[in-house]
N, CA, C and O atoms as a GROMACS GRO file, in nm:
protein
  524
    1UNK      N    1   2.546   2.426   0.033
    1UNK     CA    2   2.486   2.298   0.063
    1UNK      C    3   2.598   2.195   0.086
    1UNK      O    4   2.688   2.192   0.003
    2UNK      N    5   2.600   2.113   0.188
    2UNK     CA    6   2.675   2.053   0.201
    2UNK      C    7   2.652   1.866   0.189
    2UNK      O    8   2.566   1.808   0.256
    3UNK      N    9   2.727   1.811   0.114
    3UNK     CA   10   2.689   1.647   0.137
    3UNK      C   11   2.709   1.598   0.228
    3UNK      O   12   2.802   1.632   0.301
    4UNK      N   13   2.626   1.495   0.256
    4UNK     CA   14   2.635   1.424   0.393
    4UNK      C   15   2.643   1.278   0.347
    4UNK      O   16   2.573   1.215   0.267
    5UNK      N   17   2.776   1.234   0.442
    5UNK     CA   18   2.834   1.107   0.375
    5UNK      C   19   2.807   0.994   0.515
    5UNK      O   20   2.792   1.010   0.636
    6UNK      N   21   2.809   0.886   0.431
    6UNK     CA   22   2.828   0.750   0.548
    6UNK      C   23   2.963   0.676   0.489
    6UNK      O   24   2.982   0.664   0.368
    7UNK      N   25   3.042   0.634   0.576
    7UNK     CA   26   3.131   0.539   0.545
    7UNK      C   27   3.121   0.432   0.602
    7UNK      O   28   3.083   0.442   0.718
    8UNK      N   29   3.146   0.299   0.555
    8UNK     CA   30   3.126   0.170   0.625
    8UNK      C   31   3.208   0.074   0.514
    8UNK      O   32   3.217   0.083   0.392
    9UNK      N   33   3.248   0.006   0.582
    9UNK     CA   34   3.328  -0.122   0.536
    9UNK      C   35   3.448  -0.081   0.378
    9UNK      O   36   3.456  -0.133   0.267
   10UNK      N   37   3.530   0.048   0.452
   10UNK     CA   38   3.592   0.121   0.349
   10UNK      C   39   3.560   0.138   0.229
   10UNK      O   40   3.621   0.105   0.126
   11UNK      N   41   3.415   0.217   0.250
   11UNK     CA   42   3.419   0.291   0.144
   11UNK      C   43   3.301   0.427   0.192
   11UNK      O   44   3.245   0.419   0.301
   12UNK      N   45   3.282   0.507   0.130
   12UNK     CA   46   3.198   0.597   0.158
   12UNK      C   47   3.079   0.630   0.048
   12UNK      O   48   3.073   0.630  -0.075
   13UNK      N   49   3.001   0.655   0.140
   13UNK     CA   50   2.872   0.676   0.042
   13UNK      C   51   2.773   0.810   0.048
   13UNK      O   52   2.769   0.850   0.164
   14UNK      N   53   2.728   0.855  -0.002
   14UNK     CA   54   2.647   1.026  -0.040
   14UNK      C   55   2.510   0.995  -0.014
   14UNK      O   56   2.434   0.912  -0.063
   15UNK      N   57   2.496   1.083   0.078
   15UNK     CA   58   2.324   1.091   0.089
   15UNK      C   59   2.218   1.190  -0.008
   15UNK      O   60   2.234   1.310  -0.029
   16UNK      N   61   2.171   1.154  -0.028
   16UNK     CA   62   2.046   1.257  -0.126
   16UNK      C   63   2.114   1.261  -0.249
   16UNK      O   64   2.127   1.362  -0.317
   17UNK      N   65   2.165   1.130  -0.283
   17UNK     CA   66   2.173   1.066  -0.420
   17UNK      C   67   2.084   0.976  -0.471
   17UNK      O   68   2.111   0.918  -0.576
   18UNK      N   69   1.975   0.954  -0.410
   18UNK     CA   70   1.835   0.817  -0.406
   18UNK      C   71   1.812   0.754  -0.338
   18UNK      O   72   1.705   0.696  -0.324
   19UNK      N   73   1.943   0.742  -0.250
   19UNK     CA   74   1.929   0.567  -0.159
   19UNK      C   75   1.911   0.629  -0.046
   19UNK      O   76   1.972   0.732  -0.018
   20UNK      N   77   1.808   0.563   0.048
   20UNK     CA   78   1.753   0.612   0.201
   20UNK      C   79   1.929   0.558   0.272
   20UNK      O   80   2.013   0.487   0.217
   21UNK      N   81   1.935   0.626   0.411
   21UNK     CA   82   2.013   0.611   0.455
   21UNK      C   83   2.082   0.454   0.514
   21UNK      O   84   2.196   0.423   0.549
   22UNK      N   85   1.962   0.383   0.505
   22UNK     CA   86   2.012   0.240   0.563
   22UNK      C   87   2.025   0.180   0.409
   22UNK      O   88   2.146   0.165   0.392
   23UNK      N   89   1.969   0.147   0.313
   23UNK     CA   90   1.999   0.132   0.181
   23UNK      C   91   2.093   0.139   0.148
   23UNK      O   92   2.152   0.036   0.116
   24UNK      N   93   2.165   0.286   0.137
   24UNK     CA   94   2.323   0.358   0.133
   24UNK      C   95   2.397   0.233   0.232
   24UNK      O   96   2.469   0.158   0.167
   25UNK      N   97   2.388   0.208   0.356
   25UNK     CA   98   2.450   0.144   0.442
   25UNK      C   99   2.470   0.013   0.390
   25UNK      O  100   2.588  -0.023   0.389
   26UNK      N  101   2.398  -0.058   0.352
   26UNK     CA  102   2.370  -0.191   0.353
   26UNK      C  103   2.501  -0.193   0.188
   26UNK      O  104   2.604  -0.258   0.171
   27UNK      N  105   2.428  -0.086   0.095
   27UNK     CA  106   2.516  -0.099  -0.036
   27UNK      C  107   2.628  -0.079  -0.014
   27UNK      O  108   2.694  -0.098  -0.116
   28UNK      N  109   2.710  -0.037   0.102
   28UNK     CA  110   2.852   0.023   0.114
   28UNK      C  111   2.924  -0.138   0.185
   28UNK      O  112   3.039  -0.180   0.169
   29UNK      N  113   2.831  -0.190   0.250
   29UNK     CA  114   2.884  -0.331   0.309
   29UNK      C  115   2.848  -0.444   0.184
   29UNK      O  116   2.905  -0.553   0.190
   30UNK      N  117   2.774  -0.423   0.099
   30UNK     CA  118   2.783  -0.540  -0.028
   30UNK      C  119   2.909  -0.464  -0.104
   30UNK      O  120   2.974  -0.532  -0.184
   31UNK      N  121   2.946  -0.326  -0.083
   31UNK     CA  122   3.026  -0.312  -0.197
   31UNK      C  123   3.166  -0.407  -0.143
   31UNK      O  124   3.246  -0.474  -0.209
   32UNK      N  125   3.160  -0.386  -0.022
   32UNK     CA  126   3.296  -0.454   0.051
   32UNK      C  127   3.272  -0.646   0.016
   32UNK      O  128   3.366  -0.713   0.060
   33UNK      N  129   3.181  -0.712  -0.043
   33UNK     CA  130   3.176  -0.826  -0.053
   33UNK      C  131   3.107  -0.902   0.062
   33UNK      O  132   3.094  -1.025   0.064
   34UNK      N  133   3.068  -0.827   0.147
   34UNK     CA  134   2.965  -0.895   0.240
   34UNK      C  135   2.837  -0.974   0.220
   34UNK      O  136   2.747  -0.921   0.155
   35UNK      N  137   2.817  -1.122   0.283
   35UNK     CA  138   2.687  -1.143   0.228
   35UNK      C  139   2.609  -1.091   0.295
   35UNK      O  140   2.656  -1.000   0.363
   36UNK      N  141   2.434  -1.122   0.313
   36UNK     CA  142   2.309  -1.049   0.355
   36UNK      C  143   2.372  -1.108   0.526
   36UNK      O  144   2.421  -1.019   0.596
   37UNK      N  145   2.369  -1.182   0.556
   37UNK     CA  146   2.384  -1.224   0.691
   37UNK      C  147   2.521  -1.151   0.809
   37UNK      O  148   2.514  -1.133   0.930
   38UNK      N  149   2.659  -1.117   0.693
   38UNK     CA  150   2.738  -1.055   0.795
   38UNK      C  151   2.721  -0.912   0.770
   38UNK      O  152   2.803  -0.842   0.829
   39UNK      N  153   2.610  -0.833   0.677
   39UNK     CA  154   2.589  -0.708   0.685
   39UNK      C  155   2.450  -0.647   0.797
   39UNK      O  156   2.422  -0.538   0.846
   40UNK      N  157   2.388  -0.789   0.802
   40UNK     CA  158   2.290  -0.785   0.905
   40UNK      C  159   2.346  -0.766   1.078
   40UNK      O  160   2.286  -0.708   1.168
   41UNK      N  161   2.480  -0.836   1.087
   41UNK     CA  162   2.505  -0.856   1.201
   41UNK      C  163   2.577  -0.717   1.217
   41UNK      O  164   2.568  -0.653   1.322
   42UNK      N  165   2.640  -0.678   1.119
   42UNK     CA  166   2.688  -0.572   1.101
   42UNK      C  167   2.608  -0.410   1.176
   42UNK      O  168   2.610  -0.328   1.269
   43UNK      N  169   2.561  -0.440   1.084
   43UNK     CA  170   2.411  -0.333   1.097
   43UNK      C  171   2.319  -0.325   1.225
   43UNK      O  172   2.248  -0.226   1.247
   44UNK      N  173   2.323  -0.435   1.309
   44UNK     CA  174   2.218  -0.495   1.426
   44UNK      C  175   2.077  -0.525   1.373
   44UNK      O  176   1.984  -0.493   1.448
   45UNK      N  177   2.046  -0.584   1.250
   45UNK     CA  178   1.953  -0.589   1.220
   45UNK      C  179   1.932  -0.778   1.173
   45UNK      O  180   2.024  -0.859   1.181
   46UNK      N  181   1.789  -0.812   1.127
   46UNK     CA  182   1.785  -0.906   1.060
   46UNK      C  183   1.820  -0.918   0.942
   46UNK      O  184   1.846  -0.819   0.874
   47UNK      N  185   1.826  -1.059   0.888
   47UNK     CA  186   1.910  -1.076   0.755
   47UNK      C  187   1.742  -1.059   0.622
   47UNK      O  188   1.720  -1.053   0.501
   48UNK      N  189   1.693  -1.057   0.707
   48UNK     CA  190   1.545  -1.063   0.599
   48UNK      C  191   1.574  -0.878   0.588
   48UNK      O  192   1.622  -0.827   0.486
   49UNK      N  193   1.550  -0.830   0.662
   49UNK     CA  194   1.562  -0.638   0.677
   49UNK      C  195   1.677  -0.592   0.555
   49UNK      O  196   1.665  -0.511   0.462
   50UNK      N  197   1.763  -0.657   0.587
   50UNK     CA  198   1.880  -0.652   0.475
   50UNK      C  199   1.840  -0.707   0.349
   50UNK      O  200   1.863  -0.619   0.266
   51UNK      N  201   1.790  -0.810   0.292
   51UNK     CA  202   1.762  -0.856   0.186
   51UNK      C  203   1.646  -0.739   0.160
   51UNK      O  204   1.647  -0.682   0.050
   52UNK      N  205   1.559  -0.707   0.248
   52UNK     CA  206   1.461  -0.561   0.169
   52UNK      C  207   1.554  -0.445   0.156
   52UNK      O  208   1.563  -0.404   0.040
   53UNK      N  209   1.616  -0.389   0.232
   53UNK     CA  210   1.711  -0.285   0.209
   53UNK      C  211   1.749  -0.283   0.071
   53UNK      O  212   1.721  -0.190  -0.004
   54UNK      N  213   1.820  -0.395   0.033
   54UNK     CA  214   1.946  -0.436  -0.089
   54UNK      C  215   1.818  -0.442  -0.210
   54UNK      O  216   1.836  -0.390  -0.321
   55UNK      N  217   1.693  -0.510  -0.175
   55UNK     CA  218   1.585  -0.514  -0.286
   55UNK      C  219   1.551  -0.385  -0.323
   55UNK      O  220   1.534  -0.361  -0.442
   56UNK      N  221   1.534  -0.279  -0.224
   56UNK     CA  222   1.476  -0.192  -0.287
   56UNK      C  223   1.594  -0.098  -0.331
   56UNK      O  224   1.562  -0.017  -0.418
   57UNK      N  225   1.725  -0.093  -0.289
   57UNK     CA  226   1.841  -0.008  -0.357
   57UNK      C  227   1.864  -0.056  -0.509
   57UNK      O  228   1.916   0.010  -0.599
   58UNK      N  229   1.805  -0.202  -0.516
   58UNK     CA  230   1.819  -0.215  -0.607
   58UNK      C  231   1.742  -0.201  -0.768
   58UNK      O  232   1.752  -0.201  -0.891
   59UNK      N  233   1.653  -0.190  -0.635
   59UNK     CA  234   1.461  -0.132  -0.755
   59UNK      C  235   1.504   0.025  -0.787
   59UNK      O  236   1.489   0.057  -0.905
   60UNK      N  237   1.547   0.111  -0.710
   60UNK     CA  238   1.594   0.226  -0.746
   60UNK      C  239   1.682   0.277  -0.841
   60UNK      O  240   1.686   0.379  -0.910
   61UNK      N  241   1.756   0.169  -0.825
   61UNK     CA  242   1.944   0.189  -0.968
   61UNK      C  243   1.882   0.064  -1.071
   61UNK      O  244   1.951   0.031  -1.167
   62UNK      N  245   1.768   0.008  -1.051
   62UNK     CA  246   1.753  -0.035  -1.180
   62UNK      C  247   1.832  -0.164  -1.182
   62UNK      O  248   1.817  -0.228  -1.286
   63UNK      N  249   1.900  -0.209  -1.107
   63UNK     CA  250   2.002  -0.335  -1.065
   63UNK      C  251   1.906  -0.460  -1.052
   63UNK      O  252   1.817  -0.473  -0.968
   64UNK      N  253   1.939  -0.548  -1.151
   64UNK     CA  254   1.905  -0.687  -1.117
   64UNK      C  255   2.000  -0.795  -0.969
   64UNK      O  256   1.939  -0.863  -0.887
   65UNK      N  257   2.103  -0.784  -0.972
   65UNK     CA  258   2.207  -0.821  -0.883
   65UNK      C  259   2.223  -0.735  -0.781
   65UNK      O  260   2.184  -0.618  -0.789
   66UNK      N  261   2.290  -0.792  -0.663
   66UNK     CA  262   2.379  -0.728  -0.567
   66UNK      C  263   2.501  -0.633  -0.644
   66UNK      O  264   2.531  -0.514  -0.634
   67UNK      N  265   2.559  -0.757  -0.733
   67UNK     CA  266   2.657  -0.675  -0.768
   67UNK      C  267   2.676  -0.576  -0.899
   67UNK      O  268   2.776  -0.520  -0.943
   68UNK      N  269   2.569  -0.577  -0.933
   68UNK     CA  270   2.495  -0.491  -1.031
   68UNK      C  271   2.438  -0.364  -0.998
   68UNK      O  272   2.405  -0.270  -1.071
   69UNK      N  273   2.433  -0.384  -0.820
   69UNK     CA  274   2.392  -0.238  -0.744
   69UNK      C  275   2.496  -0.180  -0.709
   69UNK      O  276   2.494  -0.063  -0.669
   70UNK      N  277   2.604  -0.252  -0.718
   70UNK     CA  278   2.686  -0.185  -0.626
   70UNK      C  279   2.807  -0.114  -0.715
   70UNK      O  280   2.899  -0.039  -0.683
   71UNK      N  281   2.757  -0.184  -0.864
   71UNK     CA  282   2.852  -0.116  -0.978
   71UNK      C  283   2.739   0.014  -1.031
   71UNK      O  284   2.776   0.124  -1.072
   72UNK      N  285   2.619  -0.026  -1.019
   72UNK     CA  286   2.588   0.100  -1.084
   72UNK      C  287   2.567   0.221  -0.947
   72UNK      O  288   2.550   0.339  -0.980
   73UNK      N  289   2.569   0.191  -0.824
   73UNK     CA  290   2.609   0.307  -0.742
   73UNK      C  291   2.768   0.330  -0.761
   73UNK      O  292   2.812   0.397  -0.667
   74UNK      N  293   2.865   0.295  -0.853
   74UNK     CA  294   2.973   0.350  -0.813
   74UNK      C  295   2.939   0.418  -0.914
   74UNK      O  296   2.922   0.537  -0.885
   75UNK      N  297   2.917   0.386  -1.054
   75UNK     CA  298   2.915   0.478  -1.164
   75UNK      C  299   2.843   0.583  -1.142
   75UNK      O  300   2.886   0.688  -1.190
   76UNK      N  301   2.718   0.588  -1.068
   76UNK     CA  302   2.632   0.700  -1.072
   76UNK      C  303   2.696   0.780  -0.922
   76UNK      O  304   2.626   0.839  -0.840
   77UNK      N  305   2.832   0.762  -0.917
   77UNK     CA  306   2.907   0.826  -0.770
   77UNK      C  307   2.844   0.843  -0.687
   77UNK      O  308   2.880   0.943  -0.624
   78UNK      N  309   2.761   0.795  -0.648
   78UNK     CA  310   2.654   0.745  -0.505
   78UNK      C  311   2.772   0.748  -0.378
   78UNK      O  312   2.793   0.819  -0.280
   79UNK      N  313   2.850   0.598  -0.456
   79UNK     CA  314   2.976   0.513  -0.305
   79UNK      C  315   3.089   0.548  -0.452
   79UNK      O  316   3.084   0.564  -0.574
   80UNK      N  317   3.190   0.547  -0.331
   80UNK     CA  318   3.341   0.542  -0.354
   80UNK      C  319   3.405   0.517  -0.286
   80UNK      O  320   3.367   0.531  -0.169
   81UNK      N  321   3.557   0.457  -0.312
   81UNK     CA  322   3.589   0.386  -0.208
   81UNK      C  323   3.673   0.516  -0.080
   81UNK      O  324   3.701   0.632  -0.113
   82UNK      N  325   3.689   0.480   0.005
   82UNK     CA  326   3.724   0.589   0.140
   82UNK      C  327   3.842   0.609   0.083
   82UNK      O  328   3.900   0.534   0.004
   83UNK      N  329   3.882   0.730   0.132
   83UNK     CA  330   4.013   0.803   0.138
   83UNK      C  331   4.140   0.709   0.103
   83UNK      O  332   4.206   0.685   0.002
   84UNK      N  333   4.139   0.671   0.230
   84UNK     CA  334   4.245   0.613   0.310
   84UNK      C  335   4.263   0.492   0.268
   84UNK      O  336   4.379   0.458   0.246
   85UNK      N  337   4.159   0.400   0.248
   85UNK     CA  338   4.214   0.246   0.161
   85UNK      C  339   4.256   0.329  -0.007
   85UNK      O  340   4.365   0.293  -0.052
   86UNK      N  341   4.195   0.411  -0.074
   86UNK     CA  342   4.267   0.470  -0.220
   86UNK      C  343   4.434   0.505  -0.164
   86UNK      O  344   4.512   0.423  -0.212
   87UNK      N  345   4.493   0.596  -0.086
   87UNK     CA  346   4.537   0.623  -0.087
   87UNK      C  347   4.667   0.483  -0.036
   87UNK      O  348   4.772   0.469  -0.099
   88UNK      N  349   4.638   0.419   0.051
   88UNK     CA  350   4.733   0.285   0.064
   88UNK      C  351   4.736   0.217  -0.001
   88UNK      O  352   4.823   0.135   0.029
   89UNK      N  353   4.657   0.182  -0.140
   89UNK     CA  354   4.630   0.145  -0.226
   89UNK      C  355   4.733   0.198  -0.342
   89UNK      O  356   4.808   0.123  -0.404
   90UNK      N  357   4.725   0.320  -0.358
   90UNK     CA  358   4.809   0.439  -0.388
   90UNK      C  359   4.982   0.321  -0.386
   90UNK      O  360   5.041   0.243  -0.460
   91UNK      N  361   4.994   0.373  -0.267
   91UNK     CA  362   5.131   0.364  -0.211
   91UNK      C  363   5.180   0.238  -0.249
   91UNK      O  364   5.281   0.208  -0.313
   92UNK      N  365   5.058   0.143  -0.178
   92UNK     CA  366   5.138  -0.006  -0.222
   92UNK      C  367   5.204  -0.058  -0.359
   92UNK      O  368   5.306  -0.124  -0.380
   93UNK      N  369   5.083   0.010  -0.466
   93UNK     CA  370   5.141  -0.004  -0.612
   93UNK      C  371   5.214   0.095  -0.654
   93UNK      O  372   5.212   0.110  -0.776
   94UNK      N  373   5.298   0.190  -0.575
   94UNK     CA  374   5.390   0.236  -0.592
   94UNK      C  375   5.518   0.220  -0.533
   94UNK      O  376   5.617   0.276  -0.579
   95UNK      N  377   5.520   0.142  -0.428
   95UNK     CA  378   5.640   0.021  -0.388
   95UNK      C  379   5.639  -0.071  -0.446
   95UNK      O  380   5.745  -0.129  -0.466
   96UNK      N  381   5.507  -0.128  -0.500
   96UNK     CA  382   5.567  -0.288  -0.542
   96UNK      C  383   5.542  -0.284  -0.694
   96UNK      O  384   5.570  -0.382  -0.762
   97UNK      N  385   5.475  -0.138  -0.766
   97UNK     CA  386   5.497  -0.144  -0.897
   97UNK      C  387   5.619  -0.172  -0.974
   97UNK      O  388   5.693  -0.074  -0.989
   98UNK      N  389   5.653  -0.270  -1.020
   98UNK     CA  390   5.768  -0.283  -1.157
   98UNK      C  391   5.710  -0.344  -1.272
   98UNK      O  392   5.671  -0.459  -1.291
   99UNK      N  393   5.715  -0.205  -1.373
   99UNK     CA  394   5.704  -0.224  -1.471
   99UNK      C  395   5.769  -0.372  -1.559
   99UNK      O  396   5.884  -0.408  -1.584
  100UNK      N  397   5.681  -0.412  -1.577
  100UNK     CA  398   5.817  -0.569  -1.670
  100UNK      C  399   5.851  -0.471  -1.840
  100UNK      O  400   5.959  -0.480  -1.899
  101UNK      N  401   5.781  -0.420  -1.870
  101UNK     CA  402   5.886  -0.361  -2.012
  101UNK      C  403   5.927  -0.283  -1.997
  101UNK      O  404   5.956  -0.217  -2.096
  102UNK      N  405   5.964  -0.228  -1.861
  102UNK     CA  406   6.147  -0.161  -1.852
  102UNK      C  407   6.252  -0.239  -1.825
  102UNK      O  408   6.361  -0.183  -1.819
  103UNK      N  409   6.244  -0.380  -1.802
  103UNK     CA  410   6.286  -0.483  -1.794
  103UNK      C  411   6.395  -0.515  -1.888
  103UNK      O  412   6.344  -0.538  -1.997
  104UNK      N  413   6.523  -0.526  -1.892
  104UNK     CA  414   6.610  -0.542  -2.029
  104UNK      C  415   6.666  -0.656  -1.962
  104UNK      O  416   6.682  -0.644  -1.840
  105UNK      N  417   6.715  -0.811  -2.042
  105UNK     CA  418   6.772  -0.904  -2.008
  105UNK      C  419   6.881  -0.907  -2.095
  105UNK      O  420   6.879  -0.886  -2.216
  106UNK      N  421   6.965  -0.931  -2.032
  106UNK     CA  422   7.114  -0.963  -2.157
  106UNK      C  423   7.172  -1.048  -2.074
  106UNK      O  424   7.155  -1.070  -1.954
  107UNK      N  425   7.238  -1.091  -2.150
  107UNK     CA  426   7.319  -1.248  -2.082
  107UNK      C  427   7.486  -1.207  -2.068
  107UNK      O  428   7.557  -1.138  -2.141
  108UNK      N  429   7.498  -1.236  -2.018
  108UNK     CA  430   7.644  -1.179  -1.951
  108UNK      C  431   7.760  -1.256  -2.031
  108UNK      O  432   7.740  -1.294  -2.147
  109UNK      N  433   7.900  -1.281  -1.958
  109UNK     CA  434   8.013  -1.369  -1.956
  109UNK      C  435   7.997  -1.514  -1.872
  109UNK      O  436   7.987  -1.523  -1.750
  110UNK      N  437   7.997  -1.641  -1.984
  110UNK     CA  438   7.954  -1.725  -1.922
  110UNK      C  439   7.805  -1.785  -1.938
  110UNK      O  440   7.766  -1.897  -1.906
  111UNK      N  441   7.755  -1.712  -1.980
  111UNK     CA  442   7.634  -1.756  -1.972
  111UNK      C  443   7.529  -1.693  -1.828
  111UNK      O  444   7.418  -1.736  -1.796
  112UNK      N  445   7.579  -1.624  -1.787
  112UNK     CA  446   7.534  -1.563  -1.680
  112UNK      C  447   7.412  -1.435  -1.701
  112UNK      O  448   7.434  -1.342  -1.778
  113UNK      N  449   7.316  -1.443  -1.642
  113UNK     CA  450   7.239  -1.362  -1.716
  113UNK      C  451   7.178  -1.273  -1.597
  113UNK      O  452   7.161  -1.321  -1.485
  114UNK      N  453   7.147  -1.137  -1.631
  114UNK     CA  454   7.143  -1.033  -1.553
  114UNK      C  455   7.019  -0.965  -1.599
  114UNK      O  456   6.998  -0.984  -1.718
  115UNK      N  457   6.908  -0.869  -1.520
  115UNK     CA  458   6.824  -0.845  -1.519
  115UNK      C  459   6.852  -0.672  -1.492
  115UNK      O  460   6.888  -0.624  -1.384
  116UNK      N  461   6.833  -0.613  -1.591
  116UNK     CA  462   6.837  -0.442  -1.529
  116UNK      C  463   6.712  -0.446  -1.543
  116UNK      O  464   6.636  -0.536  -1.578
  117UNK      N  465   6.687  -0.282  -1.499
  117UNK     CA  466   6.546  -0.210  -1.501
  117UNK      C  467   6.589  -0.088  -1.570
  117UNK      O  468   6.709  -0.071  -1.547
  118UNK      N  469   6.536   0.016  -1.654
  118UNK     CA  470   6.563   0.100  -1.693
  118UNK      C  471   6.466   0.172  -1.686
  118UNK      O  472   6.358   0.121  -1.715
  119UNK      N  473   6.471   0.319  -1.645
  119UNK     CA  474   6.358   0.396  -1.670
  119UNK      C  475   6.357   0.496  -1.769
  119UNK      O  476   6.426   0.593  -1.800
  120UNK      N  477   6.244   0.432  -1.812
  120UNK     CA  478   6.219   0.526  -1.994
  120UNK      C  479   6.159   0.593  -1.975
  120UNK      O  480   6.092   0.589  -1.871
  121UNK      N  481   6.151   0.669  -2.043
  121UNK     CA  482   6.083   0.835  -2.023
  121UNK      C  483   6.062   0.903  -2.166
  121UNK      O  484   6.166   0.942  -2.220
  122UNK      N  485   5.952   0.919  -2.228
  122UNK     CA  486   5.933   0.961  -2.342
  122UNK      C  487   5.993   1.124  -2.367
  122UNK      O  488   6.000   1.211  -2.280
  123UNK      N  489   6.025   1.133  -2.482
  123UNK     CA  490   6.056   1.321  -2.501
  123UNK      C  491   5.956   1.406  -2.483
  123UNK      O  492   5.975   1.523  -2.447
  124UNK      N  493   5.842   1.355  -2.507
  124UNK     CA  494   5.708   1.488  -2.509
  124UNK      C  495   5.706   1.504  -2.370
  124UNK      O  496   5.716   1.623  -2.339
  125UNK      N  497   5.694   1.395  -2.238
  125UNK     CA  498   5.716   1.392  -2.080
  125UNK      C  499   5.797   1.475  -2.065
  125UNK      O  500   5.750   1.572  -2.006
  126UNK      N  501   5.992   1.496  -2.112
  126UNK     CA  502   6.032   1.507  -2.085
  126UNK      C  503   6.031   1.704  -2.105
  126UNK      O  504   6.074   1.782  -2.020
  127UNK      N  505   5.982   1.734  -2.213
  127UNK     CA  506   6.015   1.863  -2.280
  127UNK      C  507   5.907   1.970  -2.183
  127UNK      O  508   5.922   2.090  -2.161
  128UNK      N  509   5.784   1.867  -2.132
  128UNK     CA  510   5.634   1.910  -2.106
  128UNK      C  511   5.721   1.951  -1.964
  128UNK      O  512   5.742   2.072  -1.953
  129UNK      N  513   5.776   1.858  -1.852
  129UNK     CA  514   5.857   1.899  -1.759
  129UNK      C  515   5.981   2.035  -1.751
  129UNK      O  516   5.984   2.106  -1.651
  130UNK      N  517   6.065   2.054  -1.852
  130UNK     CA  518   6.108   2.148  -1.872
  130UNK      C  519   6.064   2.286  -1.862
  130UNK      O  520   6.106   2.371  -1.782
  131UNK      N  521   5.943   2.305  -1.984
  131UNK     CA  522   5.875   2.404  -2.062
  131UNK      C  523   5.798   2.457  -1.901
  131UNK      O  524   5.718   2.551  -1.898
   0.00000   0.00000   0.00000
């Protein structure tokens, strides 16, 4: 058996998890922060069509809110976000991650003060790599 997915407004979403297929649609463009009006234009539909869509995805997950639907379709893995924004996502906080408590400050000659980085590495990491 295979799942059948929709993606829209980076993220992707599972069919024959509860939500009819335009439902699924509409929840994958609120998950992106869209209001009812640019998911309507989105969609080619009216903004009233969308406000029933989002009502009844939300009568289904039990969601009082928009954004109460769109957290309990992530938890119940309905939507997740696409590949490809996780994965640049990925990357970016792995270029621009710096840790601040590997951070060591000492003050130099003069009063001059210098900023290393050190990378710490626990022994159990280190032995688990070995072994």
């Amino acid at each position: 058996m295979t799942n059948q997915t929709i993606t829209a407004s980076g993220w992707t979403g599972f069919l024959g998890m509860g939500l009819a297929p335009r439902e699924l649609e509409a929840t994958l463009h609120a998950a992106n922060d869209l209001t009812q009006k640019e998911i309507a234009r989105l969609m080619g539909i009216s903004p009233k069509t969308v406000e029933k869509r989002i009502e009844d995805a939300r009568f289904k997950l039990g969601a009082k809110t928009m954004r109460g639907l769109v957290l309990e379709a992530f938890k119940r893995q309905i939507i997740s976000p696409a590949v490809m924004a996780l994965v640049a996502l990925m990357t970016t906080h792995a270029v621009l991650g710096d840790d601040l408590m590997l951070r060591v400050r000492r003050s130099g000659n003069g009063g001059e003060r210098r900023v290393e980085t050190r990378a710490a590495t626990r022994r159990v990491d280190c032995a688990l790599a070995v072994a």
